[in-house]
N, C-alpha and C positions, 0 to 999 in steps of 0.2 A: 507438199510443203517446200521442196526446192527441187527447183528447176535447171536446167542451162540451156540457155536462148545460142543455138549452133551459129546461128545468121548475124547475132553482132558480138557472139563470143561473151556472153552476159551470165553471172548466177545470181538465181533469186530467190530466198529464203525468204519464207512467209510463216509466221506465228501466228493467232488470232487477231492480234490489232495491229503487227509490228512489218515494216518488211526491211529486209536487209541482201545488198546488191553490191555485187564485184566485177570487173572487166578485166577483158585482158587485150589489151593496143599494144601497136607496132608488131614491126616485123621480128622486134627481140622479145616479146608477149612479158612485158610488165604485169604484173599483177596492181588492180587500180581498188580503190576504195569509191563505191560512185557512190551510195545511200543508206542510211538507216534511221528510220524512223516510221510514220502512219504508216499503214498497209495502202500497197498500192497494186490496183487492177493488172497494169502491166507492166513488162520489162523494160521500154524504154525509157532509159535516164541518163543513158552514157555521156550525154550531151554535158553531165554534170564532172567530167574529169579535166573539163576543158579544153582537151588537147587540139582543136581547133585555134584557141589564142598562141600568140609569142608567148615561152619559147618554143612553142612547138613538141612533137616527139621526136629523138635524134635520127627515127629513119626520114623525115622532113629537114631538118635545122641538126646535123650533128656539132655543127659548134659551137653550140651552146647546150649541149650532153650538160655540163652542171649544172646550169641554168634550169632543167627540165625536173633535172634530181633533186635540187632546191624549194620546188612547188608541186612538183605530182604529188598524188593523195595515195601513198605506194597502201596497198593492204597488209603488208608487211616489210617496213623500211630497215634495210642494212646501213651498217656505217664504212665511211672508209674511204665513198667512191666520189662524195658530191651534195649530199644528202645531209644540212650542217643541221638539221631537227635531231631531237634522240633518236637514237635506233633502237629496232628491237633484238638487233641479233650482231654481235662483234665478233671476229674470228681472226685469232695470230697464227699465222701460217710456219711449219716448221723453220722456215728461214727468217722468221719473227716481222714476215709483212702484216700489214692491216690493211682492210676492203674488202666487200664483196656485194655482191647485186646478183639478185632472182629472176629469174626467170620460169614463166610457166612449161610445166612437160606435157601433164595428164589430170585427168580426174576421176572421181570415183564417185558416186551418191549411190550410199545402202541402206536400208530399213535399221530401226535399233539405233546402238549406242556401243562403241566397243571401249570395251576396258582400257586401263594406263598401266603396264605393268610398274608395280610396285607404289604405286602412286593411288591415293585417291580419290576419287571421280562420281560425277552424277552417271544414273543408269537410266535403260528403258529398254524397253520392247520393239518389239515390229510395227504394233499399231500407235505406239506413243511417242515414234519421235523417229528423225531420216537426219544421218550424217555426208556430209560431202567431204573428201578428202582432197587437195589441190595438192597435189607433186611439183615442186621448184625445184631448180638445178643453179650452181654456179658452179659450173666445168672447169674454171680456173685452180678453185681451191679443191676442185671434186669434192664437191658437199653437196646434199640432198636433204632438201627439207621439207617436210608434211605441212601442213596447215589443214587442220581437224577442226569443221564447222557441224553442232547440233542444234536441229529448229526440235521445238517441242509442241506438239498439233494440239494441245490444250493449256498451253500455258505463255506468256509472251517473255520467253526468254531463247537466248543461244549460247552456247557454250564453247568456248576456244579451247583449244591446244595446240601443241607443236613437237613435232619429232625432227630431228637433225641427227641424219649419219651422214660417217664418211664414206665417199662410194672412189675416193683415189686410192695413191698408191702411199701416201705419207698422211701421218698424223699431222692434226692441227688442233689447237687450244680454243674452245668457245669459251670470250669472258664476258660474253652477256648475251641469257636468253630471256626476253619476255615473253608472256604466253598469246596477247593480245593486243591490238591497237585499233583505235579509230582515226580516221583525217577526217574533218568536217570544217566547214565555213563558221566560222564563230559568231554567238547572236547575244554578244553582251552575257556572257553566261554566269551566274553562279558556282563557286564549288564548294560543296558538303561533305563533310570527312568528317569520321571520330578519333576522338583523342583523349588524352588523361592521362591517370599514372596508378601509381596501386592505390586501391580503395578508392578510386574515382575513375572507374575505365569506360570507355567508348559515350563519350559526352559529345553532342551534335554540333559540329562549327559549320557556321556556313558565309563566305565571303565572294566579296569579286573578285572575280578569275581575271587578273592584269596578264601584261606581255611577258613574253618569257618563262621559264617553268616553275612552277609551283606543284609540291608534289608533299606525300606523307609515305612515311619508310620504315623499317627497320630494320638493323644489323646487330640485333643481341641475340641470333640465332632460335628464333621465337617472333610469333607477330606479334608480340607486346601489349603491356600494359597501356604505353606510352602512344602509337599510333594502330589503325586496324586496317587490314587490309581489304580496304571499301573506297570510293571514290564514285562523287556523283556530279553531273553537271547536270544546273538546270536553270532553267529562264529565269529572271528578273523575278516574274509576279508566280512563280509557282508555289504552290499549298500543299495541305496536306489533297483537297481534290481535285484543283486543275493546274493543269502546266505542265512543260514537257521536262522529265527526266530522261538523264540517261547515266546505268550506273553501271558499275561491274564490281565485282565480289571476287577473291583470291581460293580455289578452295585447296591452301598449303597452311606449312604452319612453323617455317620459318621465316628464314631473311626476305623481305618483299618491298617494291616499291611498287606505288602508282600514283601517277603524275598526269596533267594538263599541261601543256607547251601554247604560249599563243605565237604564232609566226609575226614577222616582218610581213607578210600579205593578209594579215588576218585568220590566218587557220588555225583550226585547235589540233591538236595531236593529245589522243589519251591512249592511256598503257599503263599496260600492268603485267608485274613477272617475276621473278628471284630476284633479289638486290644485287646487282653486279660487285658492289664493293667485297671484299675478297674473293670473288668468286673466278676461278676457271678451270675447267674441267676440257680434260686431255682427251683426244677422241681419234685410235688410232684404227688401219683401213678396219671397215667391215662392223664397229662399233656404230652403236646409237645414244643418243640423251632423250628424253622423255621429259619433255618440259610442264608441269602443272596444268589444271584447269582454269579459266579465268571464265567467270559465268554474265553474262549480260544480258541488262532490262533496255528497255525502251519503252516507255508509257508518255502519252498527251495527258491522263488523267490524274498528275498529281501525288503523292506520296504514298497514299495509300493504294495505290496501284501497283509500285514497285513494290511498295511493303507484301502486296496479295503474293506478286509473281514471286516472288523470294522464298514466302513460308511455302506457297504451294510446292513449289520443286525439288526443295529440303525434305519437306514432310512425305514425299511420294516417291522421290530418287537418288536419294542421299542420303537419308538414317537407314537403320537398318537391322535385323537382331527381332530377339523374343519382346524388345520392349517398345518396337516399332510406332505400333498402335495401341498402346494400353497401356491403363494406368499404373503409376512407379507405386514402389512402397512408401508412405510415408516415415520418415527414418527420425533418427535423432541421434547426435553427433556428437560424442564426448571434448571434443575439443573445448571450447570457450568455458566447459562447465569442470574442466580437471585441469589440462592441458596437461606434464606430463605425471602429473601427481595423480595416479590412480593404479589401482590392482583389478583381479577378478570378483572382490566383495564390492568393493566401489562399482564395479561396471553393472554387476549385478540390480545391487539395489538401484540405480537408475532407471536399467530394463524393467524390474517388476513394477516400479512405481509409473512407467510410461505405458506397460502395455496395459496394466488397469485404466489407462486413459485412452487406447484404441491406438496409440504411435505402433507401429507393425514391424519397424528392424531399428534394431541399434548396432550403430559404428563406433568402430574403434579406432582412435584417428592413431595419429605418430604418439610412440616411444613405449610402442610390446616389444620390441626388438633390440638383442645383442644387448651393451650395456647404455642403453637413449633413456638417461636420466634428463636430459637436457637436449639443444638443437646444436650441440657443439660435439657433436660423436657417433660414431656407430651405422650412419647411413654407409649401406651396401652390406651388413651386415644382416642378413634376411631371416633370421633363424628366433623363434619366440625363448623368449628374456622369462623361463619360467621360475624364477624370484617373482617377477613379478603379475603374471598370470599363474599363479600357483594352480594346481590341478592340472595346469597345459591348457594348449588353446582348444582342444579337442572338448574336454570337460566345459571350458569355457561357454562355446558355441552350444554345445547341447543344453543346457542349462538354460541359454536365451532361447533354444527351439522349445524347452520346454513351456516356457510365458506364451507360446505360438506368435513368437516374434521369430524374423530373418535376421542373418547375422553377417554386418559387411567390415569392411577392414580396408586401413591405409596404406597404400606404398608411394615411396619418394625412390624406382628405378633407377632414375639417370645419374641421380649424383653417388658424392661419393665422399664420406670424412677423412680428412688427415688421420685423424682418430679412429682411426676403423682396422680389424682384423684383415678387412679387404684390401685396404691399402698398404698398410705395412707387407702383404704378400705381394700384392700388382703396383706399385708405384706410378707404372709405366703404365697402367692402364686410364688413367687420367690426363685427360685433353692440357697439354705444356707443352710451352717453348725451351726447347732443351737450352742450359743455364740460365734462364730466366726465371726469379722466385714469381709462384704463381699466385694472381689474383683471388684473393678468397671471399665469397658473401656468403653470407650468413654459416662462417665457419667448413666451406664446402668448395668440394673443385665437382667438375663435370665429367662422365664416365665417356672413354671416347668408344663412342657407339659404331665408327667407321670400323670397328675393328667386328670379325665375326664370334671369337673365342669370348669377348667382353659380351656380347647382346647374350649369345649360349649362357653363359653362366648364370647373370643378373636373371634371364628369364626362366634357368631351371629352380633359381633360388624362390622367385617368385611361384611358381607353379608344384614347386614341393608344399609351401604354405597352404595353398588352395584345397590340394588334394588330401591335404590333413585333416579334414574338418570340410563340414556343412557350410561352407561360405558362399554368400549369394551375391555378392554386391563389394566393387572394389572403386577404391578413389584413389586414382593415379596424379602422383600432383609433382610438379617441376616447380621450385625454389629458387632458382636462379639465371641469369644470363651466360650466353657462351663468352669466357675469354678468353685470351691466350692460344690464339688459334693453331694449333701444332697438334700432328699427330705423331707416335712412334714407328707405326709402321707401314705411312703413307711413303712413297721417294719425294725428293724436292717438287718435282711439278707437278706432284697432284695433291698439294697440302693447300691448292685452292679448293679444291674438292669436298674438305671436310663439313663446312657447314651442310651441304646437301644432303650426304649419306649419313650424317647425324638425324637427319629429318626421315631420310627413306628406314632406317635403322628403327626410332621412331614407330615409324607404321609396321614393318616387320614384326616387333613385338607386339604393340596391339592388336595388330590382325593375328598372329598365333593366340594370343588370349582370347577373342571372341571366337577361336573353332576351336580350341581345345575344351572352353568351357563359355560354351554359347547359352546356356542356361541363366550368364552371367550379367547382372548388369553393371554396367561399366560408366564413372563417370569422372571425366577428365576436370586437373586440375592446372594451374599454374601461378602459384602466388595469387591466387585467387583468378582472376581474368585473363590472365596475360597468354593464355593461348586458348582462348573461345573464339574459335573460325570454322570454318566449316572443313578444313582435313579431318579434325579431330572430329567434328561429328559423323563422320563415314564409320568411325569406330564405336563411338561412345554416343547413346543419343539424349546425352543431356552434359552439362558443362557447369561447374562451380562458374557463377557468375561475378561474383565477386565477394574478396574477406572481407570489406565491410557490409555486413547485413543489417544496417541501421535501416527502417525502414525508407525515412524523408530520403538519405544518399541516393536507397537502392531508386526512388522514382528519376531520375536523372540516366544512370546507370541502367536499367531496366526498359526506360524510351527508347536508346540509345544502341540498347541490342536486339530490344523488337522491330526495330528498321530494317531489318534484315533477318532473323532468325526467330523460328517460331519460338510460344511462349512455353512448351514444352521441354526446350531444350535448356532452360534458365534458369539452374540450379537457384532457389529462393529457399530461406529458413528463415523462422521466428528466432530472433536471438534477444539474447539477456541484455537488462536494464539494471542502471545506465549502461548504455550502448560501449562494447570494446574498442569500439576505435574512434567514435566522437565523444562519448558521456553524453548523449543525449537521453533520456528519459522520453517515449514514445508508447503510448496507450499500448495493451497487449493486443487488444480488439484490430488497433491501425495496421500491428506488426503482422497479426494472422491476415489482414485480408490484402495486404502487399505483396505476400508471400504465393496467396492464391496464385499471382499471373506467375508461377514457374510449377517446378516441380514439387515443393511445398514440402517441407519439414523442421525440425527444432535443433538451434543450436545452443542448448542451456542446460543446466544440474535440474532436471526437475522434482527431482525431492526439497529444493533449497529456496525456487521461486516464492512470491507471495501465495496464500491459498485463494483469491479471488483472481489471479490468472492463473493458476491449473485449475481450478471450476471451469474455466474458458475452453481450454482445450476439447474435452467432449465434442463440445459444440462446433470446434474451428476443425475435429477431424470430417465429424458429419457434414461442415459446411463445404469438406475440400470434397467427398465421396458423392455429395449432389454436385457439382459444379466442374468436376477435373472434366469431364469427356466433353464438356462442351469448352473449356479452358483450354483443353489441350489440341481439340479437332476444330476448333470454329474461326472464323473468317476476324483479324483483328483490326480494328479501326481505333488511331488516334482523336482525342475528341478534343482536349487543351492539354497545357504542358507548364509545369510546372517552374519549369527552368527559365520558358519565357513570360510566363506573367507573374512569376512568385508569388503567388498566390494559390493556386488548387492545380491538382492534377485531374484528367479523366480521361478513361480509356475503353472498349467495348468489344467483346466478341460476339460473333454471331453464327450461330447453326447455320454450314451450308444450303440447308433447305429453307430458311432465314422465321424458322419458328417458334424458335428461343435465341434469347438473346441474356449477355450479363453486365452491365456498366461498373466500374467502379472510380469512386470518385474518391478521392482525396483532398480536403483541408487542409491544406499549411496551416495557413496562417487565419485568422479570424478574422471580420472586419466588425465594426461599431455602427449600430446605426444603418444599415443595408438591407435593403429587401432579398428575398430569393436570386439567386441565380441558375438563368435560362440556358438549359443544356441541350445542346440540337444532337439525336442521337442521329446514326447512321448506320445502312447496309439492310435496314429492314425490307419486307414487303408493301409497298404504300396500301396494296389493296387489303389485306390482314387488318384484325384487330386484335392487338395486344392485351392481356391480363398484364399491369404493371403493381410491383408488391416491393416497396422498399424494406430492403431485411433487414429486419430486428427493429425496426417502428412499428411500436405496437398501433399507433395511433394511427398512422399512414392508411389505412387498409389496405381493398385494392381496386382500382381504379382501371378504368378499361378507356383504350384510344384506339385508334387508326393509324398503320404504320404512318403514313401518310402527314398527321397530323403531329405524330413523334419526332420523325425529321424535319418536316417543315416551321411548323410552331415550338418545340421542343418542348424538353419537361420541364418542372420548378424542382432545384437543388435548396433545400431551407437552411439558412446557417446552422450549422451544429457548432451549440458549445467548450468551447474552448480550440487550443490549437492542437494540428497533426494528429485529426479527426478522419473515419473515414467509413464507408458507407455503401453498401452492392445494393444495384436494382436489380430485380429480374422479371425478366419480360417472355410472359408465354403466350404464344396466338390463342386465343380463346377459340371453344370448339364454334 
């Protein structure tokens, strides 16, 4: 899978479709960026760094050194020296210079995948994937910097990082590292980013990529509601099945930028890495930084190709835990159906009346805790509020073990109330700028997690509750943005620092939660969406997808995160009607089989619903218990989109060995007067023939095709009456 060609100094990184290629010229061994893209036979391409045209390389032409710096395709470009494109790496020298430039030392290519300490990372084996490690130097600053390439021999993807220590005699300040970059020739490109805000997150834009940079970000210490940290460039006419992408995925879960630059000569520059803006981190002798992973596709075949390479790598090298590969509990969630108006009789009669329905655990969201009468008090307060879980939470949990339901529970870790026990005693334990009155949302400041005494506390508070009681299942959720960026007990030049170790603090706690109680399944929250990335699935393998669960939103919402992340991971609930955050009123039938493509459960009072949707349920649990392993393992193909033709949605998994198959299709909106609509399915066998059985038409029977004739000619979709209608095929190879 990678090579180094000694005779022109070349590496060559080969995935199944993809290859990817670096040089190193002159007699000061630049490190060059020559190819990424089709797989190619052989290594040479060097021809493609140019360095044969004006300006030459400086050991040819040194006087025009800027000139060179200006256009080389550097594989990883500093700033400072000549080089007026972003960089990936800025460095303030004790005496408060700026510049620096790499040079190649050594290299390394080993079997496997090595860890990020404290950071988290895709994995693999000895037979599943070979890393090359490139050693730079700039002797000036004495800095040393890694550049970490993995090819994966079954999947078309590679994964970056970067390490920077100092190997001088003085400390220097790095105030910008990215983990990643590309240089390539530009070909009229596209670029596709998601975006949104709460209750509308990761929504698909896709534009022409013009001169100059254009880029999506974020600095609210979190990769937000509002941008995601993803970035794709792709041809003019690319689809979801042909055209060439090329994208790369962030796997952190803070501040982040990634950007497209198009040059004055026509070059694109892509990158991606920690948000420079407040950031800089002090690095003194013998110290290291361990910069993030940034994971990258390259496909000729269109969307759905990237979409394969994404889920595949997540799903096999990056989730992780007892709930890896199998199916979740189907839960049900007191929130929307109490919020915090409820006791141990309330939670009660919910459970007996869900698990006579087959729902398997019930949660208990925010306010068992301290005096959380309200969302204006008490967070960091970790201790059960037994007014009101009378009995305790012990009796509690037993009581739902009894209905042979699981029993999970809410924490809100990171923040922290004015109104709290915890703050009136730690003051200083909340992220402020000393005399500055501090920004407050939603009645909350943020716990400064740089601190080691603050993560000990908040997580023995947390792990004393666990260890009380039978509890199986926690929802870790974050409410707000970082401001006021100050710590107490950072000194002045490392209070750039804070947003980072807020984030590695972060994973600290998480990763002690899944070894101290690995039994656990654990699923990440943040104002609903605002931190579903892939750090956080390292920990947690599945993620509140977003607090609007309106069904119509979630299809927008839902496209928008299967681009990238299996449908496993996409916390989905039935919730109450009219809908909590639009008033919509959406069939029960629509809500349960939207909910299908995640991890599937209920966010409503179900003693309170109509009795013709809880008649439903039975049927929507048995329809998730036939359906999840193939929802959850199968191969997912975009079929239309709802967002662009407003009209219908549809989408398709398909059994790796492609012998079952599941569509589902969504109605918006109705039309008058229209024949059927022709559905071209995709990912089948051509030579198979399919049993197709529309579920829940009785009438439909079933009908038998040819893969072949299913993709090609496609199926009939018949109007269903009325609107935000919807409707599963299911497609088994006939013996």
């Amino acid at each position: 899978m990678i090579t180094y060609q000694e005779d022109n100094r070349v590496f060559k990184l080969d995935t199944p479709n993809s290859t990817y290629m670096i040089g190193i010229v002159d007699d000061e061994n630049f490190v060059g960026h020559i190819y990424y893209g089709k797989r190619l036979q052989e290594a040479e391409a060097s021809y493609l760094l140019r360095t044969q045209e004006a300006p030459y390389t400086p050991g040819r032409n040194n006087r025009e050194r800027c000139s060179f710096y200006d256009c080389f395709p550097f594989e990883y470009p500093t700033g400072g020296t000549g080089d007026f494109r972003e960089s990936c790496l800025s460095v303030r020298t004790a005496g408060g210079h700026v510049g620096a430039m790499l040079s190649y030392v050594s290299h390394e290519i080993t079997g496997g995948k090595p860890a990020l300490e404290g950071l988290p990372a895709t994995f693999g084996t000895l037979e599943e994937c070979e890393t090359l490690k490139i050693v730079c130097e700039d002797k000036y600053v004495g800095m040393q910097v890694e550049l970490f390439y993995t090819a994966f021999r079954d999947i078309d993807v590679i994964t970056r990082s970067v390490r920077v220590s100092n190997a001088g005699q003085e400390h220097f300040y790095l105030t910008k590292v990215y983990s990643a970059c590309i240089d390539m020739d530009n070909r009229d490109f596209d670029m596709v980013s998601l975006h949104g805000s709460w209750a509308r997150e990761r929504h698909i834009q896709r534009k022409t990529l013009g001169y100059g940079i254009q880029n999506v970000s974020s600095f609210r210490g979190e990769s937000s509601h509002q941008d995601h940290p993803f970035l794709a460039l792709v041809d003019k006419n690319t689809t979801q099945e042909h055209g060439e992408v090329y994208a790369m995925n962030f796997v952190y879960s803070g501040n982040f930028r990634a950007q497209a630059e198009v040059s004055q000569f026509d070059y694109v520059r892509m990158s991606m890495g920690i948000h420079p803006e407040n950031f800089c981190w002090k690095l003194e002798p013998g110290e290291s930084f361990q910069a993030p992973e940034a994971v990258m596709v390259y496909t000729d075949k269109g969307f759905d190709a990237m979409t394969s390479a994404f889920h595949k790598l997540y799903r096999k090298h990056l989730i992780r835990g007892k709930y890896k590969n199998k199916k979740r509990p189907i839960l049900i969630n007191n929130w929307e159906a109490t919020y915090f108006n409820f006791n141990t009789d309330k939670l009660l009669a919910i459970a007996k009346e869900a698990s006579a329905l087959g729902i398997e655990m019930l949660v208990m969201d925010d306010g068992w805790f301290g005096r959380r009468e309200n969302d204006d008090c008490a967070l960091g307060d970790w201790q059960v509020n037994e007014e009101k879980i009378n009995g305790g939470l012990k009796n509690l949990v037993d009581e739902v073990n009894k209905l042979g339901m699981k029993f999970g529970i809410w924490f809100e870790p990171e923040m922290i109330s004015p109104d709290s026990e915890l703050y009136r005693a730690h003051p200083d334990w909340a992220i402020a700028i000393p005399g500055r009155p501090g920004t407050e949302s939603r009645h909350q400041y943020v716990l400064d997690l740089s601190r080691q005494e603050v993560v000990d506390c908040v997580y023995n508070m947390v792990a004393s509750v666990l260890k009380s009681a039978n509890i199986e299942y926690v929802k870790w959720d974050m409410n707000r943005q970082l401001t006021d960026i100050g710590s107490a007990s950072l000194p002045a030049d490392r209070q750039g620092e804070l947003y980072h170790r807020y984030v590695l603090a972060v994973y600290e706690m998480q990763g002690r939660l899944v070894k101290d109680f690995p039994d656990l399944l654990l699923e990440n929250c943040s104002g609903g969406g605002a931190r579903f990335d892939a750090g956080m699935l390292y920990y947690s393998p599945q993620i509140w997808c977003s607090d609007d669960a309106d069904a119509i939103e979630r299809l927008e919402i839902q496209e928008g995160t299967a681009m990238l992340y299996p449908l496993s991971t996409m916390g989905a609930h039935v919730s109450d009607c009219p809908n909590h955050t639009v008033g919509r009123v959406t069939p029960f039938e629509t809500r349960g089989i939207v909910a299908l493509a995640g991890t599937f459960g209920y966010e409503l009072d179900v003693t309170k619903i109509p009795e013709a949707d809880r008649e439903q349920i039975p049927e929507q649990v048995a329809m998730y218990h036939q359906y999840n392993d193939l929802v959850r393992e199968g191969d997912y193909y975009r079929i239309a989109s709802y967002s662009k033709n407003h009209k219908f949605d549809c989408w398709q998994v398909v059994r790796e060995d492609k012998k079952e198959s599941l569509v589902t299709f969504v109605q918006v909106m109705n039309r008058p007067n229209f024949k059927s609509r022709r559905i071209l399915l995709k990912g089948l066998d051509e030579n198979l023939r399919y049993d197709v059985h529309f579920v829940g038409d009785k009438d439909a029977g079933v009908k038998s095709y040819s893969g072949d004739t299913l993709m090609k000619a496609g199926i009939l979709m018949p109007n269903l009456w009325g609107d935000f209608r919807a409707r599963l095929i299911h497609l088994v190879a006939a013996d």
